[in-house]
C-alpha positions in Angstrom: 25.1 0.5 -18.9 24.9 -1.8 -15.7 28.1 -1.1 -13.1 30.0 -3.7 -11.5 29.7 -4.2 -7.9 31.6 -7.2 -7.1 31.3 -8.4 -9.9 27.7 -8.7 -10.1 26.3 -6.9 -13.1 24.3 -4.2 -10.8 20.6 -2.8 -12.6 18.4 0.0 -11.8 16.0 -2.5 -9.5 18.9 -3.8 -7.4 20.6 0.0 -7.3 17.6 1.1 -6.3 16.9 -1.7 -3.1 21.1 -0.7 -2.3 19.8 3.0 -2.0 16.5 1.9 0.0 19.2 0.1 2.4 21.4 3.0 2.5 19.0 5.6 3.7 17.5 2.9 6.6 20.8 2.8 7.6 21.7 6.7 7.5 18.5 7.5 8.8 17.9 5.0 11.6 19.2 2.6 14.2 17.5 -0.6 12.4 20.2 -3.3 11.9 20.0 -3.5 8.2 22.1 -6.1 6.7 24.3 -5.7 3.6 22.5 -6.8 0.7 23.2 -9.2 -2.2 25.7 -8.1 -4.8 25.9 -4.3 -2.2 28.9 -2.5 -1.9 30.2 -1.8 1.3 27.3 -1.0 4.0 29.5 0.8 6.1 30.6 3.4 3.4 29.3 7.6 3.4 26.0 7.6 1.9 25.6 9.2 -1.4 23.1 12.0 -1.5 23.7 12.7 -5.6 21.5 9.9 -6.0 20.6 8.0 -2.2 17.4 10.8 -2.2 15.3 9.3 -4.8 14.4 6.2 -2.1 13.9 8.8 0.6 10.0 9.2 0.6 10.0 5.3 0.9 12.6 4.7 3.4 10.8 7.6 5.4 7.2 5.6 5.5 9.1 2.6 6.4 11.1 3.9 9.3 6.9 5.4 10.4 5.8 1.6 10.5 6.8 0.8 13.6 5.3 4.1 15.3 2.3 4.2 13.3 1.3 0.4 14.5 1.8 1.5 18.0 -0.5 4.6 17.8 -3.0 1.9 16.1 -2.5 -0.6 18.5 -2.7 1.6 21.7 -6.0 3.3 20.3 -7.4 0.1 20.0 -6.5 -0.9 22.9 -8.4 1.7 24.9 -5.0 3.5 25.9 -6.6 7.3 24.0 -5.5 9.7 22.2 -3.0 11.3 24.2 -1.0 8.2 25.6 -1.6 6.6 21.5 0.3 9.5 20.5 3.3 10.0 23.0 4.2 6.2 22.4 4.3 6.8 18.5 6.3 9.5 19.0 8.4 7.1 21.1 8.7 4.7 18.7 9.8 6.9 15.9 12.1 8.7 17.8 13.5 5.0 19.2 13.6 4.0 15.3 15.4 6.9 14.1 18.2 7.6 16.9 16.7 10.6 17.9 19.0 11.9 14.6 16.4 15.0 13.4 15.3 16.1 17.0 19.4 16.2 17.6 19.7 18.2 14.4 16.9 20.6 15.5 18.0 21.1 19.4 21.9 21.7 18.4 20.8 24.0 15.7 18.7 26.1 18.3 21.3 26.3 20.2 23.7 27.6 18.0 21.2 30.5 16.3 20.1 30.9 20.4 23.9 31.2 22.4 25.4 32.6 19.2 26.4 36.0 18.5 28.8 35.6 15.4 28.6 32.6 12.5 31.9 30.9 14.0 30.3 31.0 17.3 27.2 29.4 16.1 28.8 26.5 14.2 31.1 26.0 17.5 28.0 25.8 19.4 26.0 23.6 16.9 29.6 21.0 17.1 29.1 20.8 21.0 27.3 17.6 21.9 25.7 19.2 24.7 22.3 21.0 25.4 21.6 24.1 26.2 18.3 25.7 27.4 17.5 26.8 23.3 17.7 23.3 22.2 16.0 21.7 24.9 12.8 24.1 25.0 12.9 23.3 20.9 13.1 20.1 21.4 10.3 20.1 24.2 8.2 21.6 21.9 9.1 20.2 18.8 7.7 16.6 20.8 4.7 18.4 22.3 3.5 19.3 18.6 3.7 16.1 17.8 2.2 14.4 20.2 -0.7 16.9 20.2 -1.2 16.8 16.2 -1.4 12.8 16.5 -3.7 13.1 19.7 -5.9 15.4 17.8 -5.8 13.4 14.2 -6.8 10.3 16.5 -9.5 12.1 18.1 -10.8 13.3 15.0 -10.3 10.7 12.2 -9.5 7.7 14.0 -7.0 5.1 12.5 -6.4 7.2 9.6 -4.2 9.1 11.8 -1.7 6.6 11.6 -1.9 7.4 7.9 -1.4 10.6 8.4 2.3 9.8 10.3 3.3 7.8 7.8 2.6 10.2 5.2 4.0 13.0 7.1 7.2 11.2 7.9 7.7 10.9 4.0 7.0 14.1 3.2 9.0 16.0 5.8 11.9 13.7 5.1 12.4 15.2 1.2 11.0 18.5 2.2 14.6 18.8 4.5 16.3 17.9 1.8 15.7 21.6 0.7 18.7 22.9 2.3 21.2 20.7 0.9 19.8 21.7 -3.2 19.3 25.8 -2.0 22.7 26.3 0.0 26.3 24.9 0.3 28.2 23.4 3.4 28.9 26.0 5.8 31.5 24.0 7.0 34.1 22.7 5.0 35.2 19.3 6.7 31.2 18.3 7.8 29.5 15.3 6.9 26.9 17.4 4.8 30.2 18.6 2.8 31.1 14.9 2.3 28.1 13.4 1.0 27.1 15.8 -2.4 24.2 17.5 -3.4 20.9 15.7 -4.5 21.3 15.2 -8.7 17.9 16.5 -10.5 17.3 12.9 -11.3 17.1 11.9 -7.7 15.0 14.9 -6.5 12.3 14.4 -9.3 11.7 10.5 -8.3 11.3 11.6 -4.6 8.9 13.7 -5.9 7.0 11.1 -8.0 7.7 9.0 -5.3 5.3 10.9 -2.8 2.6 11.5 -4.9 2.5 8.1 -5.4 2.5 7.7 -1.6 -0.6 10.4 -1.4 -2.0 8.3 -4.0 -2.1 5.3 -1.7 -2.9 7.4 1.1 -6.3 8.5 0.1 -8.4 5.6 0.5 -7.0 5.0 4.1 -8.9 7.8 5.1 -7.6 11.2 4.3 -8.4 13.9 1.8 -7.0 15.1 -1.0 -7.5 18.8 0.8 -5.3 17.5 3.8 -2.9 15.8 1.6 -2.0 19.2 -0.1 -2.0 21.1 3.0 0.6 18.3 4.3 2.7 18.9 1.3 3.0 22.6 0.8 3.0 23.6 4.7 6.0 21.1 4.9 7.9 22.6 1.8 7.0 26.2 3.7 8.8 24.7 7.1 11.4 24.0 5.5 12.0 27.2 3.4 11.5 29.0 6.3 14.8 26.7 8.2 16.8 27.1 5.0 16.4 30.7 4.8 17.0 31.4 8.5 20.2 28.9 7.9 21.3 31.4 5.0 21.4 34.8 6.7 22.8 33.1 10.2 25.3 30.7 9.4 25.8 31.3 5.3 25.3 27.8 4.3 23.8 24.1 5.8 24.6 21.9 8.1 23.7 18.0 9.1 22.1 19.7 12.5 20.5 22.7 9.9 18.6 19.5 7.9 17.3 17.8 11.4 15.7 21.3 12.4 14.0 21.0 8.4 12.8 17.5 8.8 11.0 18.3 12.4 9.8 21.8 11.2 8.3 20.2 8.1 6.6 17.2 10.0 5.2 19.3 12.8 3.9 21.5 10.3 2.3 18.8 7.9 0.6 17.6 10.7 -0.8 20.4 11.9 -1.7 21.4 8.5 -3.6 18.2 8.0 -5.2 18.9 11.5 -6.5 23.0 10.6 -8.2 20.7 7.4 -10.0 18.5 9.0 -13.1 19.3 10.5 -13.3 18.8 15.0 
């Protein structure tokens, strides 16, 4: 049965494009405008169902940053200086929202001594030496992996980012299905768990994306690796988030999504030959 949204009779296709728009919005700084027949823009996101657009809005958000490493490539800049301005990019595109999440929840499991403390600490908005030497090397693995992908399969590296930023994206959403809020009054408490539905069309969703992504140049071997070392990153968070703090957090699903990237990438890397 269609719902009404303004009294437009909303379908599946046009509930589907509101939840592509959503998750831009959540997960970036783009100016996304509200959409015909869309509720409110401005409203919380709902993660009971927003997740099944995820994989997508994740490869779009990588656009941007994967055209740069292309573009400075070709343009004679390397690998190196290809790679840090891609990173750039995406972390221009997206706010800076994961590497936020992963340097406040360093900080926390770091300065910490008790689960109380640690939230407090992962509330503060500012840095301390844990989540700046995280977030140091969270870029460095980045911008190395890229450097290396570049050096070793050209263009398709850019593939690779795109790929990765789709797959680390519904990876972090690991936390949020595995534990409940550790705090009560967060934004993670607000929003609801991913529904079945949801998680299973992400998951179609980025196979369908590796699908695409094997005649631009990269294996079905480094595909895989991709995949599974990203679902191992974020296990690894979410079960670290468990015996520290009980439960997730907004900050404990930034730390998932970086973990899971860096690690897709390097996976890919270790399956390609130098």
């Amino acid at each position: 049965m269609d719902r009404q949204t303004g009294g437009e009779a909303e379908g599946p296709g046009r509930e589907a494009l509101h939840d592509l728009a959503a998750c831009l919005r959540f997960y970036s700084r783009l100016p996304v405008p509200q959409l015909p027949g869309e509720p409110d823009p401005h409203r919380s996101p709902d993660f009971t169902r927003l997740p099944r657009m995820l994989p997508l809005a994740g490869a779009l958000l990588s656009l941007p940053a994967a055209l740069i490493l292309v573009s400075g490539f070709g343009a004679g800049l390397g690998p190196f200086l290809s790679a840090t301005l891609a990173v750039a990019v995406m972390a221009t595109t997206t706010g800076g929202l994961h590497e936020d999440g992963l340097s406040d929840f360093a900080d926390g499991l770091g300065g910490g001594s008790d689960r109380a403390k640690m939230l407090a600490i992962m509330r503060d908005s500012r840095i301390g030496s844990y989540g700046a030497l995280a977030l140091f090397l969270a870029l460095a693995l980045r911008v190395g992996a890229l450097a290396t992908l570049l050096d070793r399969t050209g263009l398709a590296a850019a593939t690779a980012l795109v790929f990765a930023a789709a797959v680390s994206r519904v990876a972090a959403l690991l936390p949020m299905v595995l534990l409940p809020p550790a705090r009560s009054d967060g934004l993670s408490a607000a929003v609801g768990r991913p529904g079945r539905a949801a998680l299973v069309t992400a998951a179609v969703t980025v196979l369908f994306l590796a699908a695409l992504a094997l005649p631009l140049g990269l294996s079905a071997a480094g595909l895989i690796a991709m995949a599974v070392l990203a679902g191992l990153a974020a296990l690894a968070v979410t079960g670290l988030a468990a015996r520290r703090l009980g439960g997730q957090t907004g900050d404990v699903i930034g730390a998932c999504q970086q973990a899971a990237e860096i690690l897709a990438l390097l996976g890919l890397v270790s399956a390609v030959a130098p």
